[in-house]
N, C-alpha and C positions, 0 to 999 in steps of 0.2 A: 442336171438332175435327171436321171433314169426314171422315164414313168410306162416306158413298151415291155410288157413282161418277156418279151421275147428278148430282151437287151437288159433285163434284170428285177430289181421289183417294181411294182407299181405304187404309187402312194397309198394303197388301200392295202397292200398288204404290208407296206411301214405303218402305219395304223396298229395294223391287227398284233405285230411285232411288240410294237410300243406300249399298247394296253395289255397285252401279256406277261411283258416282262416287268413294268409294273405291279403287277399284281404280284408278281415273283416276290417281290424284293418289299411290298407291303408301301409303296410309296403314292403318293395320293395322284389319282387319275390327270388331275390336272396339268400335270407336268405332261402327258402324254403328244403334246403338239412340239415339245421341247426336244423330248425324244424322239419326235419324227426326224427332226430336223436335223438332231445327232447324227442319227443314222442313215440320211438321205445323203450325208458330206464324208459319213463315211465310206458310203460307197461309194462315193464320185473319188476319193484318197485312198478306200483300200488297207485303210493300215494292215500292216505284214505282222503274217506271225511265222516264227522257226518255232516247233513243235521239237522234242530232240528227246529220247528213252534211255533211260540205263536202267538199272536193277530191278525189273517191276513183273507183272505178268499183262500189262495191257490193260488194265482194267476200268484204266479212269477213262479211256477212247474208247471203250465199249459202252461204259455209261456216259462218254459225252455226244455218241453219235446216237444216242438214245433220245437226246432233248427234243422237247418240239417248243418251245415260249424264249427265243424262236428256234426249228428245227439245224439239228447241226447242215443240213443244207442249205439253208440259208446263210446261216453263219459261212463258210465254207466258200459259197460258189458267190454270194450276193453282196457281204457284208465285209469279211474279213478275208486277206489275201493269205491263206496260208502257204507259203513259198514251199514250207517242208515240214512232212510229217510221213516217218517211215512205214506208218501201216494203209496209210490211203493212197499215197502218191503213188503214181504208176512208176516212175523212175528205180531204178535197184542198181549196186554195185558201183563201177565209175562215176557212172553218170548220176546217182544219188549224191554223190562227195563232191560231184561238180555242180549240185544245184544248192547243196548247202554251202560251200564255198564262197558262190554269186550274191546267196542270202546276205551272208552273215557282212561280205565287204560293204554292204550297204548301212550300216548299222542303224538303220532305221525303221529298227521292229521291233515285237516284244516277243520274249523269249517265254516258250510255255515247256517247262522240267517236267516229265513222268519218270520216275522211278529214282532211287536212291544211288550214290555214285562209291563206287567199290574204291577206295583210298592206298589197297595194298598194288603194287606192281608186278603186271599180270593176270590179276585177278576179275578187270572186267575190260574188255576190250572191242571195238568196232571197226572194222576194216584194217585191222594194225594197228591203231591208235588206242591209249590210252583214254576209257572214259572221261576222268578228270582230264586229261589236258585237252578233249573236246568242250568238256562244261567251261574250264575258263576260258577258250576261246570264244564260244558260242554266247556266254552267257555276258562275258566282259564287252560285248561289242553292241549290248543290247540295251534298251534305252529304260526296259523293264525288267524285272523276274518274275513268273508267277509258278510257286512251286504247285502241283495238282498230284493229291492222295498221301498219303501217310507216307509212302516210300520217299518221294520225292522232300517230303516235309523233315523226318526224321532218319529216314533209314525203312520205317516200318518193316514187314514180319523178315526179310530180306537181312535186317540186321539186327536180330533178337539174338540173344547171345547163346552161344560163343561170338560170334561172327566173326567170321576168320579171315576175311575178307577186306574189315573194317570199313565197311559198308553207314556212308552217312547222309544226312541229308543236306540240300541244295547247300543251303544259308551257311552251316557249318564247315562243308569241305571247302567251300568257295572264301568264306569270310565274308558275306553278303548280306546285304539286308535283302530279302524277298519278299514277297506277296503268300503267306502261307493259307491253300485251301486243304488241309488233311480229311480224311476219311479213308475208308477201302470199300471200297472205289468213293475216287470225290462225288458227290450230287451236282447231276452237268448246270443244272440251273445256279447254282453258286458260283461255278466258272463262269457262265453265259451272263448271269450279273454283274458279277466284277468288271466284265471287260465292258456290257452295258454304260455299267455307273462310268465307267471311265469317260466312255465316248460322249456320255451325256455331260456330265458336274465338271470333267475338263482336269479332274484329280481322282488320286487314286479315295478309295472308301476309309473310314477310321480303322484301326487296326488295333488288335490290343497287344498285349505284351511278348506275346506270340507270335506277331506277322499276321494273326486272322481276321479279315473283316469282321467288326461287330454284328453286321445286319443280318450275318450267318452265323456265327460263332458267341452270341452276347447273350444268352442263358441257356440256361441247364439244363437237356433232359428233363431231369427230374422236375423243375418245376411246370415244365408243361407237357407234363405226358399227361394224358388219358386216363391213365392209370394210378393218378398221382392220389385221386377221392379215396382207392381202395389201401393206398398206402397209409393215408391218415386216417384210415379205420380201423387199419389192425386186419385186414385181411391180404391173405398172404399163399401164394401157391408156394403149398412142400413139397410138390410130385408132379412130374409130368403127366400128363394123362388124366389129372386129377379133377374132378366137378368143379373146384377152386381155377382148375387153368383156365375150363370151358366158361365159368364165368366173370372170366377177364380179371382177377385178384391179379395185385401186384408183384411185380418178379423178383423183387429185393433179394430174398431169398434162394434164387435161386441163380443169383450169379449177376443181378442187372445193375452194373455201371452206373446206370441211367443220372446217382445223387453230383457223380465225378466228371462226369461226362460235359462238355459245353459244345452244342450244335441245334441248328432249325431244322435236326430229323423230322420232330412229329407235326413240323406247320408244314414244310417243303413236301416230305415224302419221296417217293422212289415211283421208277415207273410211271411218268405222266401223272402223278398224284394219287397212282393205286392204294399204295400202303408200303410200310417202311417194318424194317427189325419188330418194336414191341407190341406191334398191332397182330403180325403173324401170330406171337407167343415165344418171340425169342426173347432173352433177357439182352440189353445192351451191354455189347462189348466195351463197349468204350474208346473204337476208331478216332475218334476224333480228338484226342490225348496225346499228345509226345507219348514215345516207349509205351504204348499201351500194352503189346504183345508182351510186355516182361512187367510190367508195374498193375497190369490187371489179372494176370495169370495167377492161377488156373480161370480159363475163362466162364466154367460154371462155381466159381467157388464166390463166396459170399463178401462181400465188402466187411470194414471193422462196422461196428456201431453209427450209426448215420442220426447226428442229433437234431431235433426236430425244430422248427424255426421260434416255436412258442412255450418251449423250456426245456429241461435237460433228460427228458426220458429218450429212451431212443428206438431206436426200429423194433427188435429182439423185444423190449418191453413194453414197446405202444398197445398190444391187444391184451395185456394183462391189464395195464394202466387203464385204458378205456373201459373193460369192464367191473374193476372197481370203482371209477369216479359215475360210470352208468346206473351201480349198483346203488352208491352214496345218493344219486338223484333220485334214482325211482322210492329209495326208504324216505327222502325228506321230505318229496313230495306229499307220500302217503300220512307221514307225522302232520303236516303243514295241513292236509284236506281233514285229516283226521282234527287237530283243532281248531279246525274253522267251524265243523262240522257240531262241536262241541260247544263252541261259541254261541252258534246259533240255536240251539238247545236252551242253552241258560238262554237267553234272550225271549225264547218265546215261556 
């Protein structure tokens, strides 16, 4: 066990690690001695990761080196051996192809996919090699998958169509079962959990019918937005810029995903738990959807009809509906005070 910080963490900052990432993932504190002890052995083992890009823009390593619960240096130098990953490693050219070589002969690591892998011949290439016949070597020799962002997951915007390319994601051009985390860009603490839960439960998370852990992906936008009170009001931003925007009215209207969507945007958030998409006042894209780039498009245009969980009026007609049945209340009321009122006349 490593307890010299100068020789890597200390117990107090496996602590600190364990109650944070904890709290990530909504799991009860208690467990925190258990996760020490995960990740006390995993450092002393190091489990390997081969990091490996095709079709993407870097985005999910920008938001992974962004994490702090725990900080991707952490993860990185203390916790996980990342053998190879082409945008940190000092290594470039030969001597890159000969450290992923070393990786992969060992086949005891887990493979982490960014970006979606170009299927036509030619069309995406790394040192002379075909992307795809890098993934099945890389990926086949690995004990894991975990696909990170929409590229990697499906193709995302990389293969929105035409795609000429035939640009797909991991699971499909491989024929693989993988660990899918989508988004653009994924949210590093989803990654950073996943491989958490791993180190700690000794398996991988539940997954749903997707490849997505539940604990990230197991409801809706919609039902836990913020925003959700102003939606079953009937208030509703028409215009950007509008006094309805400023006061935080729901975005339905004006392009948000949010009812289609499945992800822990609004518990997780972005940026060390600044704020995320509908908090700003954007309406949700809907990133976290297979094909969202082509099955949410146009991205400010308006979902069909979204029916309400408590009968069949629907978005479009909730603030008409609310101020008739508001209207029905406040006249029964008044019939209702008016003969009680009258009651109590004849009485006296």
């Amino acid at each position: 066990m490593l307890t010299k910080r100068g020789n890597g963490l200390s117990r107090r900052d496996f602590i600190r690690i364990a109650g944070g990432t904890l709290a990530t993932l909504g799991l009860s504190g208690a467990l925190t001695p258990k996760l020490a002890r995960a990740l006390e052995k995993a450092a002393a083992g190091r489990p390997k990761v081969v990091w490996i890009h095709f079709a993407s823009d870097t985005g999910c390593t920008e938001s992974f080196i962004k994490s702090d619960h725990p900080s991707a240096g952490e993860l990185v130098l203390d916790i996980l051996s990342v053998d190879y990953h082409e945008s940190i490693m000092a290594a470039a050219g030969k001597q890159a192809d000969e450290v992923l070589a070393k990786a992969v002969a060992g086949k005891d690591y887990i493979c982490v996919v960014e970006g979606g892998i170009p299927t036509v011949p030619g069309h995406g290439m790394i040192g002379g090699r075909e992307m795809l016949d890098i993934a099945k070597e890389v990926c086949g020799n690995a004990k894991a998958v975990v696909a990170i962002g929409s590229c990697a997951v499906d193709g995302g915007v990389p293969a929105a169509k035409p795609n000429p390319s035939g640009i797909k994601g991991v699971g499909d051009a491989l024929g693989m079962t993988v660990v899918n985390l989508p988004c653009c860009p994924v949210n590093p603490e989803w990654l950073v959990g996943t491989v958490v839960y791993v180190l700690t439960m000794g398996k991988l998370p539940e997954l749903d019918k997707k490849g997505r852990p539940l604990m990230f992906y197991g409801r809706k936008i919609h039902d836990n937005c913020p925003r959700r009170t102003h939606y079953d009001g009937g208030r509703f931003v028409e215009q950007f810029g509008s006094k309805e925007e400023a006061a935080g009215y729901c975005l339905y209207k004006m392009g948000c995903k949010g009812p289609e969507a499945w992800s822990e945007c609004p518990k997780t958030r972005w940026n060390s738990k600044e704020s995320w998409c509908i908090e700003i006042g954007s309406p949700c894209l809907g990133c976290s959807e297979n094909n969202w780039t082509d099955h949410f498009g146009p991205f400010y245009g308006k979902l069909a009809d979204i029916a309400l969980p408590y009968g069949d009026v629907t978005a479009d007609k909730i603030g008409i509906g609310l101020a008739v049945v508001t209207g029905a209340a406040i006249a029964g009321h008044a019939v209702l005070k008016a003969v009680k009122g009258k009651g109590e006349d004849e009485k006296k």
